[in-house]
C-alpha positions as CSV (number, residue, x, y, z in Angstrom):
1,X,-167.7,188.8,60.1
2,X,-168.3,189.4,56.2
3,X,-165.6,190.1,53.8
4,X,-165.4,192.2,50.3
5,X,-164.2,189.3,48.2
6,X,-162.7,189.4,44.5
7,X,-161.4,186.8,42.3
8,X,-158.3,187.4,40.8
9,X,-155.0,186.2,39.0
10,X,-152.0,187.2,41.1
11,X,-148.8,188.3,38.9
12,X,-145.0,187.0,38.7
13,X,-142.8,188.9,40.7
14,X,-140.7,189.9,37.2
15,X,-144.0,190.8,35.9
16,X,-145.0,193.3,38.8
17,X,-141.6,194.7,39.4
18,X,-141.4,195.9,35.3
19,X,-144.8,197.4,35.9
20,X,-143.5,199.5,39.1
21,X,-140.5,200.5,36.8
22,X,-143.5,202.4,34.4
23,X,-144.6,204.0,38.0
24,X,-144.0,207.9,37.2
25,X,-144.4,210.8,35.3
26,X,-147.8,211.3,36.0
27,X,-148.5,213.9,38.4
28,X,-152.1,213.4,40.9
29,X,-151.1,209.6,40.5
30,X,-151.1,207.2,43.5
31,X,-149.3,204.5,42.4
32,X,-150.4,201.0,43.5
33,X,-147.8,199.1,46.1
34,X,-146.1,195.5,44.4
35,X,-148.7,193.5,46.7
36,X,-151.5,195.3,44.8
37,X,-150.9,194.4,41.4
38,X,-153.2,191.8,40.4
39,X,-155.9,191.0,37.4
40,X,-158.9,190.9,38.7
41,X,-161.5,188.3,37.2
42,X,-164.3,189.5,38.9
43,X,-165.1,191.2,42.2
44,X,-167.7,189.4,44.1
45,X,-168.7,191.7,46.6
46,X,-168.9,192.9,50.7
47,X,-171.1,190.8,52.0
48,X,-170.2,187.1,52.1
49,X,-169.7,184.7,55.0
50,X,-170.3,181.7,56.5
51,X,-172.4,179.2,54.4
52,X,-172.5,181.9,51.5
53,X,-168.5,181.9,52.0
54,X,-168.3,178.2,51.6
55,X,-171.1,178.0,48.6
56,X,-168.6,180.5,46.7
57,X,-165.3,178.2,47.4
58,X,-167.6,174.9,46.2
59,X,-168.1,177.0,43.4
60,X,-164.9,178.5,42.3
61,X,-162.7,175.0,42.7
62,X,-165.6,173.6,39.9
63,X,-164.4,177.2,37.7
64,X,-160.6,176.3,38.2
65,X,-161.0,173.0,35.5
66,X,-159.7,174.6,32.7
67,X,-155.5,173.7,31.5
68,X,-152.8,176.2,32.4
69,X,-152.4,178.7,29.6
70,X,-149.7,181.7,29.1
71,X,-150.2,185.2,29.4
72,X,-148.7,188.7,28.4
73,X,-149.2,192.0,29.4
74,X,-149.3,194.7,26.8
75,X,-149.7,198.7,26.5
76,X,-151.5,201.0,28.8
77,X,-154.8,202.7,29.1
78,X,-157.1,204.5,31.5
79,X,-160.7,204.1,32.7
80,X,-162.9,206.0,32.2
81,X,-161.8,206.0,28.7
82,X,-163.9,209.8,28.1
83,X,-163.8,212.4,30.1
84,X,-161.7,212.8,33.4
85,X,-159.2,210.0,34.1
86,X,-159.6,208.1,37.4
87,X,-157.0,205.5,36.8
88,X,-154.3,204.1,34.5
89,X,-153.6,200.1,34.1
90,X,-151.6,197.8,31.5
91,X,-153.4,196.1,29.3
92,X,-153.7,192.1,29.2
93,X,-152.8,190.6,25.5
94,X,-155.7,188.3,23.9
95,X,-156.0,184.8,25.2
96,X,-158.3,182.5,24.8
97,X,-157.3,180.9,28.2
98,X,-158.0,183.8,30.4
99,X,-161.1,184.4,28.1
100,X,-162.5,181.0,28.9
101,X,-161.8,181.2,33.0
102,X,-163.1,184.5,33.3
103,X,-166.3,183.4,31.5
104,X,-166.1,180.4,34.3
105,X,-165.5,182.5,37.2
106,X,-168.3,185.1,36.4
107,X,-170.9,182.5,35.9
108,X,-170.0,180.4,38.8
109,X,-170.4,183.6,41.1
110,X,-173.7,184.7,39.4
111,X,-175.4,181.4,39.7
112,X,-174.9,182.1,43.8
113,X,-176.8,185.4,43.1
114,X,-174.2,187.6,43.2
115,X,-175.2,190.8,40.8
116,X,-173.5,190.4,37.4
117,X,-171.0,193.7,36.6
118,X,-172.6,196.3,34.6
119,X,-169.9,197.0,32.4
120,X,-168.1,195.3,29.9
121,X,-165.1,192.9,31.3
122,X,-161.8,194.4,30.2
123,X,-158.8,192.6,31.5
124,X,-156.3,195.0,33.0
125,X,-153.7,195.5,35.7
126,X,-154.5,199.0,37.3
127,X,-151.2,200.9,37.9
128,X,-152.3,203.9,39.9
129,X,-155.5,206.3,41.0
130,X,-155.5,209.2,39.7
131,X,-156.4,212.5,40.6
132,X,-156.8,215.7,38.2
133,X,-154.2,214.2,35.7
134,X,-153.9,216.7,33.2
135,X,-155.0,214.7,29.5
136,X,-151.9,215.4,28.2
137,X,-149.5,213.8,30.2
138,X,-152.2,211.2,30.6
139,X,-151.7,211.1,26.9
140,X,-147.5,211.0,27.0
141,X,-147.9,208.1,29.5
142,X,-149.9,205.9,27.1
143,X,-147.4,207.1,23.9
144,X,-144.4,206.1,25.5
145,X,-145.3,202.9,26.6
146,X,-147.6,201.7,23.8
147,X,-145.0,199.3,23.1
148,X,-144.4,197.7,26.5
149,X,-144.9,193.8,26.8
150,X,-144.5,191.7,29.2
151,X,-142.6,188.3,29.3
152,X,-145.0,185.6,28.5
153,X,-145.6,183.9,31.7
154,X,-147.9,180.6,32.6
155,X,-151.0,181.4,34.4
156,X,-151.8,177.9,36.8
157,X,-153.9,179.1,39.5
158,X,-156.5,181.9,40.5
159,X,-157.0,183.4,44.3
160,X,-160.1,184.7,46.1
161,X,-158.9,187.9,47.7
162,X,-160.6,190.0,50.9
163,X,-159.9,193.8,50.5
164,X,-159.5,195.6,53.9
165,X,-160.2,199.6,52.6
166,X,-157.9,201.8,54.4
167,X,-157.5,205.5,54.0
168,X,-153.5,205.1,52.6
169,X,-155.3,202.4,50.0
170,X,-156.8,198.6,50.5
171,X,-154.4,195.8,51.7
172,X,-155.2,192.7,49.9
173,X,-155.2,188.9,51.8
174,X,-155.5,186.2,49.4
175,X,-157.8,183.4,51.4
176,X,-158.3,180.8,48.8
177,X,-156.1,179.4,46.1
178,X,-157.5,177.4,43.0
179,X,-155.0,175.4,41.3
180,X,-155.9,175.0,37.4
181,X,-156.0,171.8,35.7
């Protein structure tokens, strides 16, 4: 059987449950569940198993040599960043850390032949999906949260994730964990 696969940094549970306390006032929003929340460092794709499977774990517990380092979420912001709004996320303070095991990640999984990501990395936790969000309160959202950080907290390891789609929203399994050091 082949899984959808993503890389990703799971979140503390402080972390995740101030995040569900920013979860309203936008209406057409479908608010991701506390097991959701995640940064993803790069999604890998639907169609790995077996030998391709193990090649990726080989690959991704070379990627995790790189020291801890600390992390803060910050701010909000939605994707597509013109036009109509498909979701909202918080936004991931700079460090050079997450900077340099992204970088790792995305060029352990390319070297296996996965198809780089067309757009730019942003880091990002996405909040909710969103569906005919009127700009405005799109707009509110943002202003009254612009502010928002995080506590600092120490990022040590990464996960590979499957995704199981479902129509109420994916579930998320994490099948591999990459201690950093």
């Amino acid at each position: 059987m082949s899984l959808r696969l993503f890389v990703a940094l799971d979140l503390p549970d402080g972390v995740k449950d101030d995040l569900l306390g920013m979860a309203h006032g936008l209406p057409g929003a479908r608010w991701l569940d506390h097991d959701q929340l995640h940064l993803t460092l790069r999604f890998v794709g639907g169609d790995v198993d077996g030998a391709a499977y193990a090649d990726l774990v080989h690959a991704l517990s070379r990627a995790r040599r790189i020291p801890p380092f600390e992390l803060t979420l910050g701010g909000t912001g939605h994707f597509p960043p013109r036009g109509q709004a498909r979701q909202v996320w918080a936004g991931v303070s700079r460090s050079d850390g997450l900077d340099a095991l992204h970088r790792r990640v995305d060029a352990a999984v390319n070297r296996l032949g996965h198809k780089p990501d067309r757009r730019r990395w942003t880091p990002h936790v996405t909040l909710a999906r969103l569906d005919g969000t009127p700009s405005r309160k799109l707009a509110e959202f943002a202003t009254e949260r612009a502010l928002w950080r995080s506590e600092p907290f120490e990022v040590d390891a990464f996960h590979l994730y499957s995704s199981h789609l479902h129509p109420k929203g994916a579930t998320y399994t994490v099948e591999e964990t990459f201690r950093l050091d």
